[in-house]
N, C-alpha and C positions, 0 to 999 in steps of 0.2 A: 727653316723646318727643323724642330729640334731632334725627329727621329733620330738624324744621321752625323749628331755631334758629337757623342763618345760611345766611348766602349762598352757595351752593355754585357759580357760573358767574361768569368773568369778563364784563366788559362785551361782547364779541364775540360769547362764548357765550349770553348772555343776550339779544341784538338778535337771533340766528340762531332761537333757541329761542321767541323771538317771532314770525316769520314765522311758523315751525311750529304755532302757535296761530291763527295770524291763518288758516291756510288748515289750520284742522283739521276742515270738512267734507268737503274735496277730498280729504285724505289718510284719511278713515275710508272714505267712497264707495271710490275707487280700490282699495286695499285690499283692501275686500272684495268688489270685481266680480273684480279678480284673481286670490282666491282660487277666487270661486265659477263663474267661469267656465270653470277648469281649467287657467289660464296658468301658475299658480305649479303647479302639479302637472307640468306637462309638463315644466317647468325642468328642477324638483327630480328626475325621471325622469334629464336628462341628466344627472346627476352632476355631474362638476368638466369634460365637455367643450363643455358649456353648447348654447344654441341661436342660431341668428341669429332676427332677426324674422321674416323668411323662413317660417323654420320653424314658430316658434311660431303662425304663421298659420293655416302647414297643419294642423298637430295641434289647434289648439281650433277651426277653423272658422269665426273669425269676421273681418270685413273687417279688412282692411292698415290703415287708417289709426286703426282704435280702438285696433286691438292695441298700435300705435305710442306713439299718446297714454297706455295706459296703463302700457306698459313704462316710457315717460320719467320718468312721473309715481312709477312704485316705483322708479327709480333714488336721486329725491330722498327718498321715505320711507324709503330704508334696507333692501327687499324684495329687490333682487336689485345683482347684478353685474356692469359692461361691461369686457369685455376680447376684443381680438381678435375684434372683431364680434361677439361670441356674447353672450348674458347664461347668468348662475349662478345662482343664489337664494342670500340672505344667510342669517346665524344668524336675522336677524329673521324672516325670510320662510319659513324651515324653524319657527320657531315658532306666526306666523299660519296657516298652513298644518296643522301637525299637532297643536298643543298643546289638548287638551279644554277649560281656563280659560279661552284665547284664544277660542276658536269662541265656547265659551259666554255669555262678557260679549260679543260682538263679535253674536253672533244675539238677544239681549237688546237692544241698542243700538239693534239695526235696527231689528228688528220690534216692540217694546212702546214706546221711547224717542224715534228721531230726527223724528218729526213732529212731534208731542206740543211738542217740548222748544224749538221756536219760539215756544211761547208761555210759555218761561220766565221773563220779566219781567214778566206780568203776573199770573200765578203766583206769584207773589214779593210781588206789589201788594196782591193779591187773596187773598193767604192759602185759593186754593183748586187746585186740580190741574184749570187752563185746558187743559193738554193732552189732557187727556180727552176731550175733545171732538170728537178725528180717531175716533174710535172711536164716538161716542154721546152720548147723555145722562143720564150718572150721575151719581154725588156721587163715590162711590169708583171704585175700580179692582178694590176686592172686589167690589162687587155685580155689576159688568159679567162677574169670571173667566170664569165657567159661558157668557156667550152669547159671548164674544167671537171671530174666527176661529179654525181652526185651529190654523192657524200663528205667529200670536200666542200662544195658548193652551199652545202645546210650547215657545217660547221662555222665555216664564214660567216654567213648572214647571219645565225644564230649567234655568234661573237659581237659583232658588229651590231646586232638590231638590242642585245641586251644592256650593251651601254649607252643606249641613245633611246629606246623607247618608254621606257618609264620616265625621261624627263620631258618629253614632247607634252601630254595637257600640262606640264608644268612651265612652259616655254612660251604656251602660245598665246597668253594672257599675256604675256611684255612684249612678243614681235606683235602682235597687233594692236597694243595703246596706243598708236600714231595712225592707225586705221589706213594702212598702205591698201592700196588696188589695185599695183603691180607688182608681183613678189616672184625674185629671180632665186632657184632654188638648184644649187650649183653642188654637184656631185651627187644629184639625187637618186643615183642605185636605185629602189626597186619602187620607187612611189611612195612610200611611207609617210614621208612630212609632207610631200605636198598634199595627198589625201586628206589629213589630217587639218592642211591649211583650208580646203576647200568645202570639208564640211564645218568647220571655225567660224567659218567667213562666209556666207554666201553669196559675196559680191567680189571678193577676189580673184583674179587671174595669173595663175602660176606658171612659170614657165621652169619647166625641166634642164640643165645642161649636164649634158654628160656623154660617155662615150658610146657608138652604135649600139655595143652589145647589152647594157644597159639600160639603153631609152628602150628597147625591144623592152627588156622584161617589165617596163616600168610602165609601154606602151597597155602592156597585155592586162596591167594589173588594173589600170585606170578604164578602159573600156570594158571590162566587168562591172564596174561601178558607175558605169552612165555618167562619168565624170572630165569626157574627154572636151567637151565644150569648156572649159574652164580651165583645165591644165595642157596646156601647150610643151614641144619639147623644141630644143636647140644641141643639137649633135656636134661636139668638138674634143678634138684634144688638147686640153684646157694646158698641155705641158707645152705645146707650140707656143712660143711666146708671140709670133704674129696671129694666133688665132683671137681675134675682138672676141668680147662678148656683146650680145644685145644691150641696145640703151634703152633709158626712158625710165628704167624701173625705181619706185619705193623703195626698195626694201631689197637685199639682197640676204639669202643666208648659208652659211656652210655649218652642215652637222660632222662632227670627227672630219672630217674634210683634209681641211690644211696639213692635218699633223701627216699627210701623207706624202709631205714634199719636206726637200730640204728649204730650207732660211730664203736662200737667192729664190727660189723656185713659188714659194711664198710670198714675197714682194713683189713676183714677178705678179701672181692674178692678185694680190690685193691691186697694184697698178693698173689693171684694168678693168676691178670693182669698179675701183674712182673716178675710169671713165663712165662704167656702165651705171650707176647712178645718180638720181638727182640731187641736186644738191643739199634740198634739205633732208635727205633719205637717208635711210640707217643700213651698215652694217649689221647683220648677228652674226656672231660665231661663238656656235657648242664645242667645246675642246676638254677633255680630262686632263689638267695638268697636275706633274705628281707632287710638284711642293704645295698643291694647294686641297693636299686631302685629308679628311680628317681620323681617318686608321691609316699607322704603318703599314699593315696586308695589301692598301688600295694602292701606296705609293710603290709598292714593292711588285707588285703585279706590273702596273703602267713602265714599271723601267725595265720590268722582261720584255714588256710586249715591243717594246720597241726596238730587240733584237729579231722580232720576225718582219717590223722593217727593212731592216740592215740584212736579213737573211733570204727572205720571202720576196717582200712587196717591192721595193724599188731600191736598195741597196743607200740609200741617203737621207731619210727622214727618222722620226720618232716621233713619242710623246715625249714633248716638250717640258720643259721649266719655264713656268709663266713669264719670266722676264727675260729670256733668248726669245720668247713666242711675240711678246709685247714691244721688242726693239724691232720685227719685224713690222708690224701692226703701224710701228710711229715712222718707219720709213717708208711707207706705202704712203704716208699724206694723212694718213686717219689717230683721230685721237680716242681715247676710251673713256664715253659718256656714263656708263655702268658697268658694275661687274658685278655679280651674282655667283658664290662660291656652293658646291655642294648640294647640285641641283640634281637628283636621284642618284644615281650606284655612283657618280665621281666628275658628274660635269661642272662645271664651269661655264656662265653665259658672258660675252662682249658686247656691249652694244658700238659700237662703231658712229663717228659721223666725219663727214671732212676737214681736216684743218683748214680754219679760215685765215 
């Protein structure tokens, strides 16, 4: 990946770009109080004739002197404009503001991430997701999905369903060119792809695995949809390594899945993919790996996000680099029949079959 082969800032650039890190809680907070407050909205309202503070007072309501503090503060981040007393909103600030990516890594950050993520070095130490702890007492971050708030809980999914649902119709013309009839759909959280496999296919039969609190929600979603005849679920904790999975199946698929385990922990269920499959059956696996994206922003994202592994989720996993992910893949018995790069916001498809 040539992003990350030299030095792209002069020294000037590079001391400036430093502050900007050194105060990169102030500048995520601000931000997004500006957003959510409805400052940058009233801006972006005045067009190019912009607002004085004055104004921007009156229209969001809230006292002169935060408004103040935070206008200054998105001067410096780059959100808005000063000219002739008024401010304007910048290209950045019409992005934070309107862009669905932005919201969605920026409401992810908030609400599953930024507390959590204080206890990143000893997380690191501890080879365990310390952060977890603002939330409760779990091991994972899966067991907790099901109780956890709200608001939490939409931040998630909303994370989680935005990098994986725009490439599903683009997916499911290559999982069913072999026209499978059993198709084992392993970490299936809320029913999403299997749905999707069921109205695809209408002779296919899907089976769900995943954890109790999840087959619940996934339960609830599929029998609104008159679809429980054809999707089936299998409840385990797929991190037991004596937990089998079902045999017999086609077709087995993991979406974002894997990257949620370490290397060992990964070889561990492809090793019992290889049992739960037939022989001439295919692996899929959707994964966003960062060396294999086509903007710097996308790789740069995917190797934050994988400090809310390390923080959050289970204290040992990440987003991958295709070939740490791929040495697992070839130790498991399976070779890589396909690959398909930059399949919507940044995935990545496998087709999978067994070494013979």
């Amino acid at each position: 990946m040539e992003f990350f082969k030299k030095e792209k800032r002069t020294a000037l650039e590079a001391i400036e770009y430093a502050q900007f890190i050194a105060h990169a809680p102030m500048v995520f907070q601000a931000s997004r109080v500006l957003r959510d407050s409805g400052i940058l909205k009233a801006i972006q309202d005045s067009k190019k004739v912009g607002l004085t503070l004055e104004e921007v007072v009156e229209k969001v309501k809230l006292p002169h002197y935060g408004v103040r503090v935070l206008l200054e503060s998105g001067l410096g981040i780059g959100l808005v404009l000063f000219n002739d007393n008024k401010y304007t909103i910048s290209k950045t600030g019409l992005f934070i503001l309107n862009d669905n990516m932005t919201r969605v890594n920026m409401d992810f950050v908030q609400d599953v991430c930024y507390k959590g993520l204080h206890n990143l070095e000893d997380s690191i130490k501890n080879e365990k997701p310390e952060g977890l702890k603002v939330f409760g007492s779990w091991k994972t971050v899966y067991e907790a999905l099901s109780q956890l708030p709200d608001f939490v809980q939409k931040s998630w999914f909303g994370f989680d369903h935005y990098y994986s649902d725009d490439a599903f119709p683009l997916v499911l013309p290559l999982v069913f060119k072999n026209k499978p009839k059993k198709l084992l759909d392993i970490g299936g959280n809320t029913g999403k792809w299997s749905i999707a496999c069921a109205n695809f296919d209408k002779d296919v039969q899907v089976t769900i695995v995943d954890l109790p609190g999840q087959v619940n929600m996934a339960k609830a979603n599929i029998e609104k949809l008159g679809l429980s005849d054809r999707i089936s679920f299998y409840e385990t904790n797929i991190l037991d390594e004596n937990n089998k999975l079902p045999k017999g199946y086609d077709a087995i698929w993991m979406s974002q899945f894997l990257d949620c385990f370490s290397e060992k922990e990964i070889v561990s269920i492809l090793n019992r993919c290889h049992e739960a499959i037939n022989d001439d059956g295919f692996v899929f696996i959707l994964e966003p790996f960062w060396d294999r994206q086509r903007f710097e922003a996308a790789a740069f994202s995917l190797q934050q996000t994988s400090l809310y592994f390390t923080t959050i989720a289970n204290g040992n996993s990440q987003m991958y680099h295709s070939q740490v992910f791929l040495t697992c893949v070839r130790a498991a018995g399976f070779e890589v029949v396909e690959q398909v790069d930059q399949i919507g916001v940044s995935q990545t498809l496998l087709k999978c079959k067994k070494i013979k």
